[in-house]
N, C-alpha and C positions, 0 to 999 in steps of 0.2 A: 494478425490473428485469423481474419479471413481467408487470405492465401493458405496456411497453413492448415486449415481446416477444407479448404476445398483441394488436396494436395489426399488428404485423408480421408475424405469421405468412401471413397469406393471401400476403403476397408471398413469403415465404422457402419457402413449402411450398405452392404449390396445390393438391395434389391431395390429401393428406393432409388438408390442411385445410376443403376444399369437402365432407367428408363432415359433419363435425362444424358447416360453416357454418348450415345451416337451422337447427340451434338454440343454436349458441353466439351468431348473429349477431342471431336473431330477437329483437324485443322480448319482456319477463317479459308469460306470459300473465297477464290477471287474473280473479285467481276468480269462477266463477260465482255468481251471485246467487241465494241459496238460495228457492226457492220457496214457496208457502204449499200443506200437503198437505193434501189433505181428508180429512176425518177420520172414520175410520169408527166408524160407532155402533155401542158394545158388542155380541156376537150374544148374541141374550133365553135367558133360561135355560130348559133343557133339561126339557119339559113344561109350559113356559106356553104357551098357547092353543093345545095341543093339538097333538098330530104329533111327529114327532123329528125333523124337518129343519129346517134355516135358514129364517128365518119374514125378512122385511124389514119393514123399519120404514114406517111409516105415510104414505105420499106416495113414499117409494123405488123408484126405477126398473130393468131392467137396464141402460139405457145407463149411469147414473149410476155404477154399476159399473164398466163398462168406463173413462169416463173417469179413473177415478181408481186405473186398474192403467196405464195410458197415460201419466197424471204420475209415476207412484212409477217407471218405466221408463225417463223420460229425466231422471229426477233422479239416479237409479243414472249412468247413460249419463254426463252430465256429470259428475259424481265421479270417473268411472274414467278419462275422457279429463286431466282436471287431475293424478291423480295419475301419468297417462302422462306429462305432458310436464314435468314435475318429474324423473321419473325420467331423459328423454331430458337436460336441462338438466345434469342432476351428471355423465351420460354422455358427454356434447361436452368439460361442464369434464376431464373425468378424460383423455378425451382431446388436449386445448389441453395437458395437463401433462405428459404422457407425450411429446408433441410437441417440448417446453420441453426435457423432460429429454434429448434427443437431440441438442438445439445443442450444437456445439462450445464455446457461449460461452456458458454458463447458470451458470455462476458465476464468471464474469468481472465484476469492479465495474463501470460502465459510467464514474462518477468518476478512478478512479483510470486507466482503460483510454486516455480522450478526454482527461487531464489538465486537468478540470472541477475549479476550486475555486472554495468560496465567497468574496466580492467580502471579507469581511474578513481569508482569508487569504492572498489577493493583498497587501493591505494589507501585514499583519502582516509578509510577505518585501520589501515596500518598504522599509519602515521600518527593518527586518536591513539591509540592502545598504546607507541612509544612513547607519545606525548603523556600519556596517562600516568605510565610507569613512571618516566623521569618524575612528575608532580608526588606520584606517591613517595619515592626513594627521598626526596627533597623533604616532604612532610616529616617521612618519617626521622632525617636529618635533624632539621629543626626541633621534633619533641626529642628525641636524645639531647641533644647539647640544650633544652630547657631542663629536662630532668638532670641532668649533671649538673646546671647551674642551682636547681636547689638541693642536690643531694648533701647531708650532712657533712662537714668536715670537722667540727668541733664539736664538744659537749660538756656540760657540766660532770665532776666525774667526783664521788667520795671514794679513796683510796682505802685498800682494806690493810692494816700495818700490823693487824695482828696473825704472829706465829702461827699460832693455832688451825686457824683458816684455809692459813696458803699452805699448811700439811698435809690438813684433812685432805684438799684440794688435791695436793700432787700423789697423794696415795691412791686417791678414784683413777686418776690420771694412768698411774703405774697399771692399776688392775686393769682397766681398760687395755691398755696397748699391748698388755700381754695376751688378751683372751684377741685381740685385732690389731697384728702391730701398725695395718695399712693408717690407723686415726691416730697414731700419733704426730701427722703431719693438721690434725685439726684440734691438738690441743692448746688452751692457751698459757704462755709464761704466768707462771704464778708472782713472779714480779708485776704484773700487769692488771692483778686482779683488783676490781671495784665495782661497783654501783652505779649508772649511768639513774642520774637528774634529768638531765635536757639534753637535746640534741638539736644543731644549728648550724646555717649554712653559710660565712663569714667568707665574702671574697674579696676583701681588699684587707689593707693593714688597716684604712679609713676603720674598717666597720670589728677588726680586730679593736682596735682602743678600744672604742666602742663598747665592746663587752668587756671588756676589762672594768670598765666604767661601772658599768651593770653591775656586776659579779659584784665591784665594792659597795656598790649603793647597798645591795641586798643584803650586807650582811646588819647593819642595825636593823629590817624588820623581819629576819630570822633569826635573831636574837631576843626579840620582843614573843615572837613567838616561843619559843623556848623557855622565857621566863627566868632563866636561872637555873633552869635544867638540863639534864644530859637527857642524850637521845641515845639508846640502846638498843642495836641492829643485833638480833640473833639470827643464825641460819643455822637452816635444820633441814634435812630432805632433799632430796632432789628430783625434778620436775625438766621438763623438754618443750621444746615450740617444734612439731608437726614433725617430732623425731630428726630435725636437722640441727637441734641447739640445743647442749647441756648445761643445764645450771642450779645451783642450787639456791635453795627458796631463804625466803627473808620469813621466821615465824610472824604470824599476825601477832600484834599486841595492840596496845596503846601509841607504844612509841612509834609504831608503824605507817598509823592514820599520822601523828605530827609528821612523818618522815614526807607522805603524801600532800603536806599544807606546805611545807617548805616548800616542794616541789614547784607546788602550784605557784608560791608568791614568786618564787624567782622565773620563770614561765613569763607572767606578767610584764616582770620590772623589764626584761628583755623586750617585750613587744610593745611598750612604750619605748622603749629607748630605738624604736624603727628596727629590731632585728626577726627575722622570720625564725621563730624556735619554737620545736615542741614539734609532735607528729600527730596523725590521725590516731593510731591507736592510745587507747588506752594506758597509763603509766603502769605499771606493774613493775615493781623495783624485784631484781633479780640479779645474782653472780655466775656469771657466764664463765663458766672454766674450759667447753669445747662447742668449734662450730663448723661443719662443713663449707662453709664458705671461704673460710681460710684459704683453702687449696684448691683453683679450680679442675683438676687435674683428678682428685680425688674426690669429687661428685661424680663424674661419669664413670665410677670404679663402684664407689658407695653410694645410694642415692639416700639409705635413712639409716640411723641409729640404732641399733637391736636393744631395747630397753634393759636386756637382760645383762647386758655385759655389769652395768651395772644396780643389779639387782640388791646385793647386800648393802649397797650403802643407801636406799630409799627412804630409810627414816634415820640417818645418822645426824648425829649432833655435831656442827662442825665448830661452834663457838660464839662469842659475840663481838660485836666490835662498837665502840660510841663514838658519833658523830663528832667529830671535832676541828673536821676541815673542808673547805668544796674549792675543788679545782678545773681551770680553763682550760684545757686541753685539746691537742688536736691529734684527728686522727691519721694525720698524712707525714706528718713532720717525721724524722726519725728518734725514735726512742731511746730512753737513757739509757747507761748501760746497767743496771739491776732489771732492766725490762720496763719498767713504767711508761706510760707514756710522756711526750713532751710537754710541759706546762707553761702555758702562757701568762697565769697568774694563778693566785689561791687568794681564799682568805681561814684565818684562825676564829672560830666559833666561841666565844666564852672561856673560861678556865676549868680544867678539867684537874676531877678532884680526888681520879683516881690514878695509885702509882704505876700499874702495868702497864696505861698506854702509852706513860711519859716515858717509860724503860723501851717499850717497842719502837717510839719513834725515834730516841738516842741510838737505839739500832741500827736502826733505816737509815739514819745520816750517819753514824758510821760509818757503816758499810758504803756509803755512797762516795762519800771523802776517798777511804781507802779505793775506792776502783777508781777515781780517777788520778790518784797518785799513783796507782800502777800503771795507767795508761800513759800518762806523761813520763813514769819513768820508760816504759818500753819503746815510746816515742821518740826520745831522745838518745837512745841507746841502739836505737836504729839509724837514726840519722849520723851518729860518731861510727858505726860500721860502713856506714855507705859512703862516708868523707872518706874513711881511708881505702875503701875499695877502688874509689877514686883514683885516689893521688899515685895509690902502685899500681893500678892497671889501666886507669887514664880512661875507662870508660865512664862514659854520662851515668847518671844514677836519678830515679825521678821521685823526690822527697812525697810527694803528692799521693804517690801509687802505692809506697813503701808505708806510709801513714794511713792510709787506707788500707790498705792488708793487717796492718797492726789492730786498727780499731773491728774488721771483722772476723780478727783472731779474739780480742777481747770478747766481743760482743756473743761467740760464739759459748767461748769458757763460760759468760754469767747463763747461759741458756741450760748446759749440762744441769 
């Protein structure tokens, strides 16, 4: 810091400085070259050859004298001038110091000031930042694959069997896609529609029984609650979550609040039985008939809902439906072919005393017999075309692929 400031002073201080320049700037004199002194010859002792004064020596001159009072005078002379400028040298330096000591910034690191680091601890903060990043990308590795591990894949699920409903339903459905054909990729199968209970995260088959188990325990003290009664779901209205979910609303009643005690007791029986079910928010039983998350494809096209599309059906009446079954269901497995989803178990609620729902659910298994009698017949009817595409053309045929085409030909028809 001090080289560098004494490197700089003449500019930061001229005038100060220009005193102390002639010999702080000056090159180091070098010392004079000592001379050779002549040397004078002892004076003869005091009464040889006679007289008491200084006698010279034999061929000795007075000039000889004078010159040699003349060298010993500028060999003096040059002594005193080197130790003059030695002295003037420490006196410039003490000055340049005194100079120093007056900056503002004489003990300011010049490193740490100019944010001057050396090339390996540039490095070393490179290598932090990568090292940083891998830890964050890792971090954030880890909370995904935790959040996946408990993201739901099963729920408890009341299926809705009645007509009525999944009409109303596909009617709003119609109106919508006409007024925005782009959301008819976020509608859902009206096969599909129900009432979501509980919701749970089951990763082994272990913890599948498991709720199976659950599910049958619960039904003798949801029967208890019940009493010997039915449970009477109307909906009426339709209602939105943050303009990204369509559904229509469950009316409050009586039977509503029991709808919300059932919930709860089975919630429990599950989280005794060691299973993690149930979510932060709040229950709020709802029939979701559209959701933008269906398609992700069709969120960055649409981000919300236009309330309006479906305005005229806001307070329509879509019908009732009474509790009469609760099913395990999962959300990943593939779905039957009326659209439902897979069921892993059910149980039957009480005796139901009314004839419509018995007639709607003779429906439902109808219809569900019949499409898979059609699917087996089309199955088969495939397989006896492709033996004989075989035998006369001798090429391979792959029954797998061919059954597969079949069932997402089926699967496509029960969706129309």
């Amino acid at each position: 810091m001090q080289r560098l400031l004494r490197r700089l002073l003449p500019a930061l201080c001229p005038a100060r400085a220009a005193a102390a320049a002639p010999a702080f700037l000056a090159p180091p004199a070098r010392p004079a070259r000592p001379r050779p002194m002549a040397l004078r010859p002892p004076p003869p002792a005091a009464g040889a050859g006679g007289g008491g004064g200084p006698r010279r020596v034999a061929g000795e001159s007075p000039e000889h004298d004078d010159l040699e009072n003349v060298l010993e005078k500028e060999i003096l002379k040059e002594n005193k001038e080197s130790t003059q400028q030695r002295k003037e040298r420490c006196a410039s330096t003490d000055s340049t110091d005194s100079l120093m000591v007056e900056m503002p910034f004489v003990n300011i690191d010049i490193e740490d000031e100019f944010a001057v680091r050396l090339t390996s601890e540039v490095n070393l903060k490179k290598k932090r930042k990568r090292t940083t990043g891998r830890e964050n990308e890792e971090d954030n590795e880890r909370k995904k694959k935790k959040k996946e591990q408990y993201r739901p894949n099963f729920f408890i699920s009341i299926p809705i069997t009645n007509s009525e409903i999944s009409g109303g339903v596909q009617a709003v459905q119609d109106t919508i896609i006409q007024k925005d054909h782009r959301l008819s990729k976020a509608m859902v199968h009206c096969g599909s529609l129900h009432v979501t209970l509980l919701v749970m995260h089951l990763s082994s088959k272990e913890e599948v029984s498991t709720a199976v188990d659950a599910l049958s325990d619960s039904k003798d003290l949801v029967e208890d609650l019940l009493k010997g009664k039915t449970v009477d779901l109307s909906f009426q209205g339709i209602d939105h979550f943050r303009n990204e979910v369509g559904f229509v609303k469950l009316a409050e009643s009586d039977h509503t609040a029991i709808l919300m005690e059932i919930a709860e007791t089975i919630k429990k029986i599950f989280q005794e039985k060691g299973i993690l079910a149930g979510g932060d928010r709040a229950f709020k039983p709802h029939l979701t008939f559209m959701k933008l998350s269906k398609s992700p494809k069709l969120r960055k096209e649409v981000k919300k809902i236009d309330p309006s599309l479906y305005e005229k059906f806001k307070s329509h009446y879509f019908g009732d439906e009474i509790l009469h079954r609760l099913d395990l269901c999962s959300m990943l497995k593939k779905k039957q072919p009326n659209g439902y989803y897979y069921c892993e178990s059910c149980v039957i609620l009480g005796e139901k005393h009314a004839a419509e729902p018995d007639d709607a659910e003779l429906v439902s298994l109808s219809k569900r017999l019949v499409e898979n009698a059609v699917l087996k017949a089309v199955q088969q009817y495939l397989e006896e075309t492709q033996n004989k595409n075989k035998q006369t053309d001798g090429s391979p045929v792959k029954t797998e692929e061919a059954t597969s085409g079949s069932k997402n030909e089926n699967d496509n028809d029960n969706s129309k």
